[in-house]
C-alpha positions as CSV (number, residue, x, y, z in Angstrom):
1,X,50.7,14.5,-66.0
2,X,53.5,15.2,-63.0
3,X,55.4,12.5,-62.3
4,X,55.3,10.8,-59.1
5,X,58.3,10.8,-56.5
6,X,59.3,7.7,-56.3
7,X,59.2,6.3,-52.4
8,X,62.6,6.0,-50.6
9,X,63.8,2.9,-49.9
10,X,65.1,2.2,-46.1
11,X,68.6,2.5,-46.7
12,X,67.6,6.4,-48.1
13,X,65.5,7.1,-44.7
14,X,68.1,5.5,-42.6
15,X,70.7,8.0,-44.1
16,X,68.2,11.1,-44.0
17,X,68.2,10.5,-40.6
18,X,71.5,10.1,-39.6
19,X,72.3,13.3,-41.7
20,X,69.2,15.2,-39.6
21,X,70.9,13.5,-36.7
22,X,74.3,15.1,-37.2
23,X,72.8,18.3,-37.9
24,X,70.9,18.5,-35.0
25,X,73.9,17.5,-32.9
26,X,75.8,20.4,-34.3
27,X,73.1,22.8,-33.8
28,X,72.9,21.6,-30.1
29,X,76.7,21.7,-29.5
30,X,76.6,25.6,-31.2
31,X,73.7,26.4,-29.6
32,X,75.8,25.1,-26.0
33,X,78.7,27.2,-27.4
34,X,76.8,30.3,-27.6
35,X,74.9,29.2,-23.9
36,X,78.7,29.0,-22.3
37,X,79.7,32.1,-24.1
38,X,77.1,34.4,-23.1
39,X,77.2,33.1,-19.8
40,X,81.4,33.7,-19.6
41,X,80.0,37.6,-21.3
42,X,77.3,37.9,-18.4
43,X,79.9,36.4,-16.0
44,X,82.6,39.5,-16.4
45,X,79.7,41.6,-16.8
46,X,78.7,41.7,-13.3
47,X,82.3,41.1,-12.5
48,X,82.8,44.8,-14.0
49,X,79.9,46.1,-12.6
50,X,80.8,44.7,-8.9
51,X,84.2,46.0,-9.9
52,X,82.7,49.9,-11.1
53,X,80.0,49.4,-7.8
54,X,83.3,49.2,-5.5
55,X,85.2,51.6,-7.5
56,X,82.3,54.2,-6.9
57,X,82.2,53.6,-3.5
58,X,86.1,53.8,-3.1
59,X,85.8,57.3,-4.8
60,X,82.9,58.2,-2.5
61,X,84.7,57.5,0.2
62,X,87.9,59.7,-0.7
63,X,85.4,62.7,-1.7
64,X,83.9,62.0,1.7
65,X,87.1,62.1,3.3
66,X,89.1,65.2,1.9
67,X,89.6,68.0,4.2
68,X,89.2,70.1,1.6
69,X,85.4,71.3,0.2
70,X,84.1,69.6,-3.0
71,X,81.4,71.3,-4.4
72,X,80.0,69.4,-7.9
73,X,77.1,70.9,-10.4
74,X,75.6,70.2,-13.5
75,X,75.8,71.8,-17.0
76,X,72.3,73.8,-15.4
77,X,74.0,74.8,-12.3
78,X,72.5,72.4,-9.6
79,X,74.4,70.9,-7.4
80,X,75.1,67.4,-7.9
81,X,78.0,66.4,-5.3
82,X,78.8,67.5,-2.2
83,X,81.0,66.5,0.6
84,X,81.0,66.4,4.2
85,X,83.8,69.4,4.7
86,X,81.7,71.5,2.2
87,X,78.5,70.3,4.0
88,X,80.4,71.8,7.5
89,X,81.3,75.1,6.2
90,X,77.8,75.9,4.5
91,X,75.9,74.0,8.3
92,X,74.7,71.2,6.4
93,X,74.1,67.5,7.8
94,X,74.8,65.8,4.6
95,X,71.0,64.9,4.6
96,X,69.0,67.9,4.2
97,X,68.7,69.6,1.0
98,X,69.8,73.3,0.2
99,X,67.3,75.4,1.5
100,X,67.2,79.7,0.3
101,X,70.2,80.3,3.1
102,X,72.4,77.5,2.7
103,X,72.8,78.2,-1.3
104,X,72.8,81.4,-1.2
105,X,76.1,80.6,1.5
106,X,77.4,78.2,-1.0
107,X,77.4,80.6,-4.0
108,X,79.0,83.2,-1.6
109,X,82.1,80.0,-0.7
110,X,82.6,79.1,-4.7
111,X,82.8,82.9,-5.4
112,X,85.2,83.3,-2.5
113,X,88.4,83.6,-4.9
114,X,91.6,83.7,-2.6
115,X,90.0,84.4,0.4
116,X,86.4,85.2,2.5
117,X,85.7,85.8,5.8
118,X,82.6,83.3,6.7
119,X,80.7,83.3,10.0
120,X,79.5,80.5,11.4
121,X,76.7,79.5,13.9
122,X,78.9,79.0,16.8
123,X,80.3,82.7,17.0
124,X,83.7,81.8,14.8
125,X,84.8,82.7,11.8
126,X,86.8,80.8,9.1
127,X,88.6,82.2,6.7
128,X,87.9,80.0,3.0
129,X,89.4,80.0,-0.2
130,X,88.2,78.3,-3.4
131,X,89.0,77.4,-6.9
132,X,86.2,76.3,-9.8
133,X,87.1,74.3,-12.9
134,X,85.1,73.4,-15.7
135,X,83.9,69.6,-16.1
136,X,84.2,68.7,-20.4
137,X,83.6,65.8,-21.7
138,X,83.9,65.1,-25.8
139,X,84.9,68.9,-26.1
140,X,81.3,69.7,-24.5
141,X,81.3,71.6,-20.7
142,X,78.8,69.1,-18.7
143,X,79.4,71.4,-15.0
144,X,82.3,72.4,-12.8
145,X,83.9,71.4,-10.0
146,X,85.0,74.1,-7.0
147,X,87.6,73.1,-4.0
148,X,87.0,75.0,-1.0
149,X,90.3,75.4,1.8
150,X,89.7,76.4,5.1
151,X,92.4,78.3,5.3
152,X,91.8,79.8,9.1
153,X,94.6,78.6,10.5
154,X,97.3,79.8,7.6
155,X,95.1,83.4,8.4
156,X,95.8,82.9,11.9
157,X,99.4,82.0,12.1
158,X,99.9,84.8,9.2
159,X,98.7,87.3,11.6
160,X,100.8,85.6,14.1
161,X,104.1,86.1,12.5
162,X,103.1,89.8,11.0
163,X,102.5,90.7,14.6
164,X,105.9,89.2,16.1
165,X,107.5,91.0,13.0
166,X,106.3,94.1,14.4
167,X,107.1,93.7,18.0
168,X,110.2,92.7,16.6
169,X,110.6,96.2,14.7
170,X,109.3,97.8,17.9
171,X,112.1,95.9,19.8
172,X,114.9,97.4,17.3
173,X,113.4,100.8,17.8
174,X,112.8,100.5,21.9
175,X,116.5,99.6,22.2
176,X,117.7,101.7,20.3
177,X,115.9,104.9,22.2
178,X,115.7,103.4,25.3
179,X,119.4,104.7,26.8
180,X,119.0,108.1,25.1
181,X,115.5,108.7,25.8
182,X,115.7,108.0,30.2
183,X,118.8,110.0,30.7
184,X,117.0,113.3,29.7
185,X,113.7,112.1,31.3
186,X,115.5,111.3,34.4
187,X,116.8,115.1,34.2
188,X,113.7,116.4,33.8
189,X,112.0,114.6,36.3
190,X,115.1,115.5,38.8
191,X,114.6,118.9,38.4
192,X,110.6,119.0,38.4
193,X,110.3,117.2,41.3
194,X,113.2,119.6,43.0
195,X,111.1,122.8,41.5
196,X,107.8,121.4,43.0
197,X,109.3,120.7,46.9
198,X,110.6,124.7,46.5
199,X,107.2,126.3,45.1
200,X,104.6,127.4,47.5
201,X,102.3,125.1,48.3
202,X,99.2,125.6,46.1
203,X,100.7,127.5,43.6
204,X,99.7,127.3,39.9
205,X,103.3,127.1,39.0
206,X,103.9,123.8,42.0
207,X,100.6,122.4,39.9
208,X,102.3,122.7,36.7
209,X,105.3,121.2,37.8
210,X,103.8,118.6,39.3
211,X,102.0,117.5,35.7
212,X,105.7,117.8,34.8
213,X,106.8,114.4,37.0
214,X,103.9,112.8,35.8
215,X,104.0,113.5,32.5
216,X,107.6,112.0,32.3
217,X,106.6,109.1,34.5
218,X,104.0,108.4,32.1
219,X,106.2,108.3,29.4
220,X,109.2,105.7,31.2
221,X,106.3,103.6,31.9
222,X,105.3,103.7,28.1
223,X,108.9,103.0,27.4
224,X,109.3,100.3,29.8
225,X,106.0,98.5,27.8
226,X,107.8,98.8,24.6
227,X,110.3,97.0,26.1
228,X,109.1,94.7,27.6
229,X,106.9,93.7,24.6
230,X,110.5,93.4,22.5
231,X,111.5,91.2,25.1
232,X,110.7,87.4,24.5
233,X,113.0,85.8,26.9
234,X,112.5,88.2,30.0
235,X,110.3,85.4,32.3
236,X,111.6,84.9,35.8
237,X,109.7,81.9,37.3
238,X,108.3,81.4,41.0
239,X,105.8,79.6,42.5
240,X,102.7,82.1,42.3
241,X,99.8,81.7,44.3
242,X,96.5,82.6,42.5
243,X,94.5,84.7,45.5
244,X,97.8,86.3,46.1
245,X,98.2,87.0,42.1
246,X,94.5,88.1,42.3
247,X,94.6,90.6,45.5
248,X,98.0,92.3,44.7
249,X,96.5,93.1,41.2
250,X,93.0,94.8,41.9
251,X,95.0,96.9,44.5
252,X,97.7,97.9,41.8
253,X,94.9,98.5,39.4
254,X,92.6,100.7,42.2
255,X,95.3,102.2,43.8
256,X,95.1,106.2,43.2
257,X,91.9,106.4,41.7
258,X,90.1,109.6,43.0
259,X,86.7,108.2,45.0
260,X,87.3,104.0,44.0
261,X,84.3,103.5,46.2
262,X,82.4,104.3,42.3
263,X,83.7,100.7,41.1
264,X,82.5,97.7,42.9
265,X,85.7,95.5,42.5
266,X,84.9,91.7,43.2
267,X,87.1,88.8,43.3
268,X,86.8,84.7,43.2
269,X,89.5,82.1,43.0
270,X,88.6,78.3,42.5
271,X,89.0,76.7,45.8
272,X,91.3,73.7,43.9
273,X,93.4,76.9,41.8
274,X,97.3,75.2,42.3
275,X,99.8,77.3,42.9
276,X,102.0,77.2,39.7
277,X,105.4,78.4,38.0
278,X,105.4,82.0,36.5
279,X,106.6,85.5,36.1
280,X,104.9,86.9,39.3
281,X,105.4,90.6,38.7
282,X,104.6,90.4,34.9
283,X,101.3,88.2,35.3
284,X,100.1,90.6,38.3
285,X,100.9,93.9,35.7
286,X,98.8,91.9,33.1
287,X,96.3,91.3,35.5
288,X,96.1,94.9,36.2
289,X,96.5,96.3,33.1
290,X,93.0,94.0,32.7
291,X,91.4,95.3,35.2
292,X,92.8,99.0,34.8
293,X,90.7,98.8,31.3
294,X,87.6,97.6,32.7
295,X,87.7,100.5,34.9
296,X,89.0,103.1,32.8
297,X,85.9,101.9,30.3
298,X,83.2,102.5,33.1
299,X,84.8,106.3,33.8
300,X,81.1,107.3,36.0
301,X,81.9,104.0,38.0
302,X,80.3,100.4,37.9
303,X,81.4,96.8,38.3
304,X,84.5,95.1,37.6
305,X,85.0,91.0,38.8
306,X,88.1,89.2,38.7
307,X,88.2,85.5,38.9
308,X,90.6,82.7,39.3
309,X,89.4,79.0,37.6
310,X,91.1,76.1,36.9
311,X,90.8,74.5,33.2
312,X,92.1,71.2,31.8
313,X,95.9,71.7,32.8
314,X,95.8,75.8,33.1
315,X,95.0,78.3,35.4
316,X,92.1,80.6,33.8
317,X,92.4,84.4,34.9
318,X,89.4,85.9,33.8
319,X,88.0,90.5,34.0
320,X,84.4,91.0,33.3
321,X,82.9,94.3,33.7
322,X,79.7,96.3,32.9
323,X,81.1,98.9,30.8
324,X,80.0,99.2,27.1
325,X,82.3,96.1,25.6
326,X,84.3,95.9,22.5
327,X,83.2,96.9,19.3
328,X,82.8,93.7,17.2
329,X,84.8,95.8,14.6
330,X,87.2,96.4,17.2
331,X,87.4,92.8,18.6
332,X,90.6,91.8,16.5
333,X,92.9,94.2,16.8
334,X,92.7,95.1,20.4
335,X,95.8,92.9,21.1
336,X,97.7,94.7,18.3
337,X,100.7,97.0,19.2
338,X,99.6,100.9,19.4
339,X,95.4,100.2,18.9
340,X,93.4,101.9,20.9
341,X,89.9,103.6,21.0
342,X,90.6,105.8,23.4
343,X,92.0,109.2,22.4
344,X,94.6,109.2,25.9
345,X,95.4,105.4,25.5
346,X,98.9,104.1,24.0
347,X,97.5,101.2,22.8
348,X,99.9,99.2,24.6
349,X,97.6,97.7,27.6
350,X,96.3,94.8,25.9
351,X,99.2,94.4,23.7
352,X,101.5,93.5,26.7
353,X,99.2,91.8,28.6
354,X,99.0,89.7,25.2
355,X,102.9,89.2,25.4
356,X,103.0,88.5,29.0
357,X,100.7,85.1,28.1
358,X,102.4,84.0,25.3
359,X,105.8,84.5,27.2
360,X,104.3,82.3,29.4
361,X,103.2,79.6,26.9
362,X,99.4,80.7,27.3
363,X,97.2,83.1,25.8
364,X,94.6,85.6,25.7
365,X,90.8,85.5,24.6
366,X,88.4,87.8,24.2
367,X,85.0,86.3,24.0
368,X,82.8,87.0,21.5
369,X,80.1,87.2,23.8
370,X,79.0,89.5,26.5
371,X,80.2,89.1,30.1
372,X,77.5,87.8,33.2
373,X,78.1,91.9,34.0
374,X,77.2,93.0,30.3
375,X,80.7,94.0,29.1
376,X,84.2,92.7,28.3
377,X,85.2,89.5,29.0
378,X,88.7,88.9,28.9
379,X,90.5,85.6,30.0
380,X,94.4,85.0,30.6
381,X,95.3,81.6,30.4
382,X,98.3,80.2,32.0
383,X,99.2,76.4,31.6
384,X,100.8,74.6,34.7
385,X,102.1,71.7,36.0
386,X,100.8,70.1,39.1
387,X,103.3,69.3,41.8
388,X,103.5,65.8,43.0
């Protein structure tokens, strides 16, 4: 038979259950432990993540803000990151997604190396460079990164200063002929012109030397461009008048041609066109040479129209004509030194009419689109100060 427990007395229970009692209090006070520590964990938890969340954002905003183009894909080659100067040079909003154009543009930018030529919608054209890096993590490639520079402006002042070195070369070489050259020419042309007055009129031979004076005319005035493009501090200021400026140059420019009724030469100058500081005689043989061009490339006759506008502190000089335009293969180099499509030109027309601007602080632009007439459209551009 089992033995039977015998009953616990009070003083027993009363212990039991201050013993229970003290366990229970511990268990409370470790179970408030753990309460306060999880709460301190989930505390600096969201601290980090807040922390992380403003850190991302930070980074998003720097990636946002570089000049430069990131371009961010995946170990499968999509694009995962993107920024708002790459988003510009592929014509993105930031918001659309890359349709069959726009990547096929962006694989042409990350495979651009040192340098491509990239059109863009509005008619210009930058000039980008990019770099691509792999993106490892643990030893394992998970996508790469490409940096995209717009590097149009290094292009353009590159250009700048290889064309100022040549004029530069030209100048060493213009001086250098200039004095030995005119002496003989000036002899030659003496003596042509003295042979033409003493051949009968008519004459095959008074013909002949009469191409003789031209031909050495032509070649001082040839001369006298290369000089004046090595020149860069030959600028004699006046106060010019623009409807002046304009006249004097269409009649320089049409003066000579053999029946000028062919070309209908029209003129406009901006009622509010200041008067302003300048070179008078260069600007009116820029002019010219502009509008000598837009002749010279209508030779069966057509329309040539000057006009005189006033921009945001400049005075706009603008030749538009109905010939055939520029070539856009053509379209920039014909400021360059000796280019020409023409098999009589010098290629030194635009070149100092180029010169002329800049020695005037201003420039010359050739838009890229056609003129109201269908041709050229050339624009001289003069800044000025208004006088009080």
């Amino acid at each position: 038979m089992r033995a039977e427990t015998a009953p616990m007395s009070p003083a027993e229970l009363e212990a039991a259950m201050r013993s229970f009692a003290e366990v229970s209090a511990g268990l409370i006070e470790s179970y408030q432990a753990i309460e306060r520590r999880a709460q301190r964990v989930e505390n600096e938890l969201a601290s980090k993540v807040a922390e992380l969340d403003e850190l991302s954002r930070h980074l998003e905003a720097i990636l946002q803000a570089l000049p430069s183009g990131v371009i961010v894909r995946d170990r499968d080659g999509r694009v995962a990151r993107i920024n708002r100067a790459a988003c510009e040079l592929v014509g993105l909003d930031g918001s659309n997604g890359l349709g069959d154009g726009s990547a096929a543009r962006l694989a042409a930018i990350e495979a651009a190396g040192d340098g491509l030529e990239l059109a863009c919608a509005d008619g210009s054209t930058r000039v980008v460079a990019c770099k691509r890096s792999p993106i490892e993590s643990h030893g394992a490639r998970v996508g790469t990164v490409a940096i995209v520079d717009d590097r149009t402006e290094f292009a353009r002042l590159s250009a700048k200063l290889h064309a100022q070195e040549k004029l530069a070369a030209l100048g060493n070489v213009a001086s250098g002929i200039a004095h030995e050259l005119r002496n003989p020419m000036n002899a030659i042309q003496g003596f042509a012109a003295l042979l033409e007055k003493r051949l009968g009129e008519g004459s095959r031979e008074r013909e002949l030397a009469a191409r003789i004076v031209e031909g050495v005319q032509r070649a001082d005035r040839v001369l006298g461009s290369m000089l004046t493009l090595a020149r860069t501090d030959a600028v004699r200021r006046e106060r010019v008048g623009a409807c002046e400026l304009v006249a004097d140059a269409i009649r320089e420019a049409t003066l000579g041609l053999e029946r000028p009724e062919r070309w209908r030469v029209t003129q406009s100058v901006d009622a509010a066109a200041p008067s302003f500081d300048a070179d008078y005689v260069k600007l009116r043989q820029a002019l010219r040479n502009l509008i000598a061009n837009a002749i010279q490339a209508q030779p069966d006759g057509g329309a040539v129209h000057v006009d005189a506008t006033v921009g945001v502190g400049e005075v706009c000089l603008r030749v538009t004509d109905a010939g055939p335009g520029v070539p856009k293969e053509h379209a920039a180099r014909v400021l360059e030194p000796f280019f020409t499509s023409r098999a009589d030109g010098t290629g030194l027309g635009l070149a100092l009419v180029n010169t002329i601007a800049v020695l005037h602080g201003g420039r010359v632009e050739l838009s890229p689109q056609p003129a109201p007439l269908g041709g050229a459209d050339f624009c001289i551009s003069i800044p000025f100060q208004s006088k009080s």
